[in-house]
N, C-alpha and C positions, 0 to 999 in steps of 0.2 A: 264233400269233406265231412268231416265225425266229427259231431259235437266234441269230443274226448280230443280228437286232437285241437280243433278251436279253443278249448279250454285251456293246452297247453302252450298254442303260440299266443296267448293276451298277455300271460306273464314273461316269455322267454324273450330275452333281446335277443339282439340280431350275431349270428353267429351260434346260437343253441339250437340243438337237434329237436325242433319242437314236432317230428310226430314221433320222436322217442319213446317207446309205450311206458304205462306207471310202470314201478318194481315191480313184482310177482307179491314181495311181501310186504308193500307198503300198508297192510294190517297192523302189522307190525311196526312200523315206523310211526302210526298215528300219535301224536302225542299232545302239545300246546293246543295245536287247533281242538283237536278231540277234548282235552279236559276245560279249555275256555269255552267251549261252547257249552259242555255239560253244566259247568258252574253258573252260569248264568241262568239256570230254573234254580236257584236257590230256594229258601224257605219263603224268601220276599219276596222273589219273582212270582213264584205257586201263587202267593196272595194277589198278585196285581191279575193275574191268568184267570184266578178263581171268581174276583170283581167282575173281569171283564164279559165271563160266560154267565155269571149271577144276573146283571144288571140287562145285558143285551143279548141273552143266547146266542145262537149262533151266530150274529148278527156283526161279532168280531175277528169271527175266523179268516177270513178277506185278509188282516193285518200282517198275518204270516206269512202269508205269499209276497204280500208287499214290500215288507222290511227287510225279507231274506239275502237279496244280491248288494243292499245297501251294507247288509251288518257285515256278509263276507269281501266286502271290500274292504271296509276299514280295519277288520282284522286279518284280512290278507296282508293290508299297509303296516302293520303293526309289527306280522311276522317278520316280513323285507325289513325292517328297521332293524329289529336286534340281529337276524343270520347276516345281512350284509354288512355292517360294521363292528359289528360284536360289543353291541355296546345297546342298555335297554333305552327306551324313549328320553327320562329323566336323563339319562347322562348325553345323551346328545343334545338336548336342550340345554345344557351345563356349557357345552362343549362352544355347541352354537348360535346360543341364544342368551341374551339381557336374564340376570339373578329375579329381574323386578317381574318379568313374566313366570319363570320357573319355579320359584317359591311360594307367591298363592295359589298355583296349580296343586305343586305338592300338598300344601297343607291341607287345601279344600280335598283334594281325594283322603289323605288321612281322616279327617272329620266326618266324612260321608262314610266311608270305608268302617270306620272304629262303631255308626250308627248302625250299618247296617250289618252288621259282626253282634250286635245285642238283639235287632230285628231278628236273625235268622237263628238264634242262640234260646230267644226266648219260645220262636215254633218248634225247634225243637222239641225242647223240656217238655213244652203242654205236647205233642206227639208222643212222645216220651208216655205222658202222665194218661192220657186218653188208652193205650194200649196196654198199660201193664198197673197204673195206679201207680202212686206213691205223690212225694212232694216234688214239685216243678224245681225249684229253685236249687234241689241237690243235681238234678240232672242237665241242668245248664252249668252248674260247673264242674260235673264230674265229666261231659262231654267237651267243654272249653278248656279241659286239663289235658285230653286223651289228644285233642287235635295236636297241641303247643308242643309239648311232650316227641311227638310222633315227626313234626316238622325240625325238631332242634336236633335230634338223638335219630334218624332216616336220613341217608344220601339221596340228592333230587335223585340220581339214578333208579335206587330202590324206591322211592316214593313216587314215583312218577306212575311207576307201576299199579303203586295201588289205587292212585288218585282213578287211574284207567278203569280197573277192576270197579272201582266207588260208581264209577258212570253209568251201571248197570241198574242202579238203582234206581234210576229215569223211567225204566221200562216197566216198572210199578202202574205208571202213569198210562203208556199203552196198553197193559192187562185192564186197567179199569173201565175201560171203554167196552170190552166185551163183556162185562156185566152189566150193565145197564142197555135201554134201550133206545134206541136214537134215530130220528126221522131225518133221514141222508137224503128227502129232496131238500129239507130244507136246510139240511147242513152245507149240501154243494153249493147250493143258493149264494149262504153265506160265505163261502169259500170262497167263490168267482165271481160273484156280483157285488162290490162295492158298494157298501150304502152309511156313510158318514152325516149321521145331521149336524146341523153348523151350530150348536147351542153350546153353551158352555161346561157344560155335564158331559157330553159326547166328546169334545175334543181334549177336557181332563183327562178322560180313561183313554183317549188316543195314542194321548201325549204320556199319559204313566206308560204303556206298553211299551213304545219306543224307545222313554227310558229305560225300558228295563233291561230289553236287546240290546242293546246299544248305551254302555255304560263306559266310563273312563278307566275305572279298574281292572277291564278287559283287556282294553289296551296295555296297558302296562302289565299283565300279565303273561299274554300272549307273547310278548315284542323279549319279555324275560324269560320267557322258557325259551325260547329259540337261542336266548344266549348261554343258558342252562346246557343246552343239545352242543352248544359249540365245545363249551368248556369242556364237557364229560369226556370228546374224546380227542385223543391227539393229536390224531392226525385230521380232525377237523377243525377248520378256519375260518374267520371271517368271511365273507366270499369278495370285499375288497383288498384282500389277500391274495386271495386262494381265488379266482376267479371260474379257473379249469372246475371248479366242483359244481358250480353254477346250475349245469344240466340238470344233474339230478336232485340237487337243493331244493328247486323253485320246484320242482312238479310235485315234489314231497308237500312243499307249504300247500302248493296249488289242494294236494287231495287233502290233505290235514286240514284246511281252513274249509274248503266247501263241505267234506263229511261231516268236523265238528258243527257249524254251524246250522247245517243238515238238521242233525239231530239234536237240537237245542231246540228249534221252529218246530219241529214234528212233534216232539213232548210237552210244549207249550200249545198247542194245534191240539194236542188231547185231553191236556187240562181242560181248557176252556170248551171242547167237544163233550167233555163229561160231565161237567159245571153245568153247560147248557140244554143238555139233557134231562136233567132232574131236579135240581134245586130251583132251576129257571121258570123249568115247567111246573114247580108246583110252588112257585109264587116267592121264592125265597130271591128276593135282589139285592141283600145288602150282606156279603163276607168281608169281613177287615180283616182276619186271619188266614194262614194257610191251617194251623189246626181247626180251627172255625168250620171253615170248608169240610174235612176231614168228618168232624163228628155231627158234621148237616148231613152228610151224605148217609149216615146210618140208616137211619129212618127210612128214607128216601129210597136209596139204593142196595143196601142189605149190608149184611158184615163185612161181607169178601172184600166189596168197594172199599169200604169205611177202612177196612184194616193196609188195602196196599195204599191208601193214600197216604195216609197216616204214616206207615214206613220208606214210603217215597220222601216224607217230608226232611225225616233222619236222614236216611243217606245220602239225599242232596245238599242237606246240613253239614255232612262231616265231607264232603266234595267241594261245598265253596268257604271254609272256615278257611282255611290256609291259601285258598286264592287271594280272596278279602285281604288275610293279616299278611298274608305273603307280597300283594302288590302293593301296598302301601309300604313296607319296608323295602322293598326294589326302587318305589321312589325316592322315598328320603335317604336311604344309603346311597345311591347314587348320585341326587341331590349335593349331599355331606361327602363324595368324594371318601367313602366308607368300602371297605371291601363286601361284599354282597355276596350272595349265590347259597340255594337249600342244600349244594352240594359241597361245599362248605362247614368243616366241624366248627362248635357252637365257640372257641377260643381264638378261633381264627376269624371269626364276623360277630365280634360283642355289640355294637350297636344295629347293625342288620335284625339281628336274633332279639334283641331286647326290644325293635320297636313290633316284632311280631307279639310279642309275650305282651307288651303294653298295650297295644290295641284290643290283643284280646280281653284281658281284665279289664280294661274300661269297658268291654261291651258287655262283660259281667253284673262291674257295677253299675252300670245303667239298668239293671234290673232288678234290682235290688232299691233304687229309688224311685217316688213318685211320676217320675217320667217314665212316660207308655213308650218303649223302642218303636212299638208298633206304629203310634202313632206320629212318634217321631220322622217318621220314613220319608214323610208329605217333606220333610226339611232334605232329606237327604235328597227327594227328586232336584229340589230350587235348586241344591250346590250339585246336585251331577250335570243338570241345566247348564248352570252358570257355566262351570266348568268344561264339560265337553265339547261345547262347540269352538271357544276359541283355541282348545287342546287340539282339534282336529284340523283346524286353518293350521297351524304348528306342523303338524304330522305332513299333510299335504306338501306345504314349504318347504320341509326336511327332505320329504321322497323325490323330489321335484327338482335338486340343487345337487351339483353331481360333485359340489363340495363333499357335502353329506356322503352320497351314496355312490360316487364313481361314477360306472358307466351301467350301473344299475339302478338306473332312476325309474319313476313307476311309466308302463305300458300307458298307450291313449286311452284303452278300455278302465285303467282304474282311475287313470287320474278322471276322468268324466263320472263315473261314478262316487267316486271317492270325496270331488266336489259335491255330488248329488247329495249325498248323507251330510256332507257337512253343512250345506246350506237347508235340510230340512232341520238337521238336529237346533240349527240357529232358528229357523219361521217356527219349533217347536219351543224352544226357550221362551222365543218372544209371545208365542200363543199362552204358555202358562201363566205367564204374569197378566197376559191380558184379562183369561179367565179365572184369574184368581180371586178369591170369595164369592162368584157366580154361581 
């Protein structure tokens, strides 16, 4: 049997045509999975990638192969949540779950969310300011105006489009690798041979990577663009609805969630392959920045590097700027029982739209005051800690309960994985606090 159709019966219940072949132009169809995975290299992420090749060259690449089937589970779980019920995470929590559980959810992703929307605002500007000169702080808002702007005044239809097109900007990151030079035994090494030491420095940067893959905001973005894809067209449905659509739903998510995630791991795979390349090899272990990284690599690695890292940084900037403000407003408006959706003119979802515009301006003014975003970040990891693991027990429960999901509750393969990540993302919670000030 073919891997490709194995891949198709783990999601398909009984009753779907699971060696049904993908569409012809399911390229086209790529959408949620493909932009939640691209978002997720953001400006923050780059930096946690660029530490991890800094600190331990290759010695991290292993992580990627690891995390990858954990992260497309839970965000395969994500997508099953908004296409089968039409309805994103926050509002099935609303639906099915205690106020007292669903609103420090909400809030702690707002707050992590609005942190790391100034994190990724402030690589920018310095990306920004490293390639062309000028003042940082004009270009953190002249770019935090152009996203807001682009999100309230764009239908998701049309926007989705370009978030797609934004995604292209990753591959910045795969050109950098053929400029520099890189010693692939010892990169495979690190690929395929596992080597974790148990110290508290090592399992900090373990546990940042994790976090970074494997974020709450993801969730709620992904689980909302699937309801985004319902709304847009007519004649699509809930799939506790509409069940007959089923077949070709799930194999969509099926290639949408493993290509996106796909290509999130493999750009991150080439950060950290770059990073560890050069800055490693010539002694440089400490990047706290993704522009930091960027204008280390000059020297190091030549203009060419220095210049696509640098514009990798931007475009990954203006790709997770409206996921960030966009998922946080998908919770709380649903939360608040608020009409939601970027396809949605801006008079018809006035609190949707205002907590996007809010988030962003706060992550403005956070740069503008003596708090480092950057270094703020370390707060943002504790509450996506906090937060994700019992957000994921939730999800789990939700997919599981055929209240919830019908007769489309999750497959043996996800739910066993699905537990997998939630039970690491919990032993990683607990590990961070363990090694906290270590």
């Amino acid at each position: 049997m073919s891997p490709k159709k194995n891949l198709v019966e783990r999601i398909s219940k009984p009753g779907t045509p699971a060696d049904e072949p993908p569409p012809r132009n399911f390229l086209k169809q790529l959408g949620p999975g493909l932009i939640t995975g691209a978002s997720d290299d953001d400006p923050s992420g780059i930096a946690t990638y660029s530490q991890a090749g800094a600190q331990y060259g290759y010695g991290m690449l292993w992580t990627m192969l690891f995390v990858y089937p954990l992260m497309v589970s839970i965000q395969e779980i994500s997508a099953r949540i908004g296409r089968v019920t039409g309805n994103g995470i926050a509002g099935n929590m609303r639906r099915y779950y205690p106020r007292w559980l669903l609103y420090p959810i909400v809030f702690f992703l707002l707050v992590a969310n609005t942190i790391n929307l100034a994190a990724d605002l402030s690589a920018m500007g310095a990306a920004v300011k490293l390639l062309i000169g000028g003042p940082t702080h004009l270009y953190i808002v002249l770019l935090a105006g152009i996203s807001v702007v682009m999100q309230i005044r764009i239908p998701y239809s049309e926007y989705a489009n370009i978030l797609r097109w934004l995604c292209l900007a990753l591959f910045a990151y795969v050109a950098t690798v053929f400029t520099v030079h890189i010693n692939w035994s010892e990169a495979l090494r690190g690929t395929f041979l596992p080597n974790l030491a148990l110290d508290g420095k090592s399992l900090t940067m373990f546990i940042a990577v994790l976090g970074t893959t494997i974020s709450p905001y993801l969730f709620f973005w992904q689980a909302a663009g699937e309801v985004e894809e319902v709304n847009k067209h007519e004649a699509t449905k809930p799939l506790k609805i509409a069940p007959e659509q089923a077949p070709k739903e799930t194999q969509r998510i099926v290639w949408d969630t493993y290509l996106g995630m796909a290509f999130s791991n493999i750009v991150a795979f080439f950060i950290i392959l770059t990073v560890a390349a050069t800055l490693h090899q010539q002694g440089t272990t400490q990047i706290d920045t993704a522009a930091q990284a960027a204008e280390a690599l000059r020297p190091v690695a030549g203009p060419l590097a220095f210049f696509l890292f640098a514009v990798g940084i931007v475009g990954t900037g203006m790709l997770a700027l409206p996921v960030l403000a966009g998922s946080a407003a998908y919770a709380v408006g649903e939360a608040m029982r608020w009409p939601t959706g970027l396809e949605r003119k801006a008079h018809e979802a006035k609190g949707f739209y205002s907590v996007i515009a809010v988030a962003t301006i706060l992550g403005i003014i956070l740069n503008f005051t003596p708090l480092d975003p950057i270094k703020a970040l370390i707060w943002t990891a504790v509450i996506n800690g906090v937060t994700a693991a019992p957000l994921m027990v939730v999800m789990m429960l939700m997919t599981t309960n055929r209240k919830v999901m019908g007769q489309f509750t999750l497959s043996r393969y996800l739910r066993i994985t699905g537990w997998l990540a939630t039970a690491l993302m919990l032993a990683a919670t607990i590990g961070l606090f363990a090694t906290w000030g270590k």
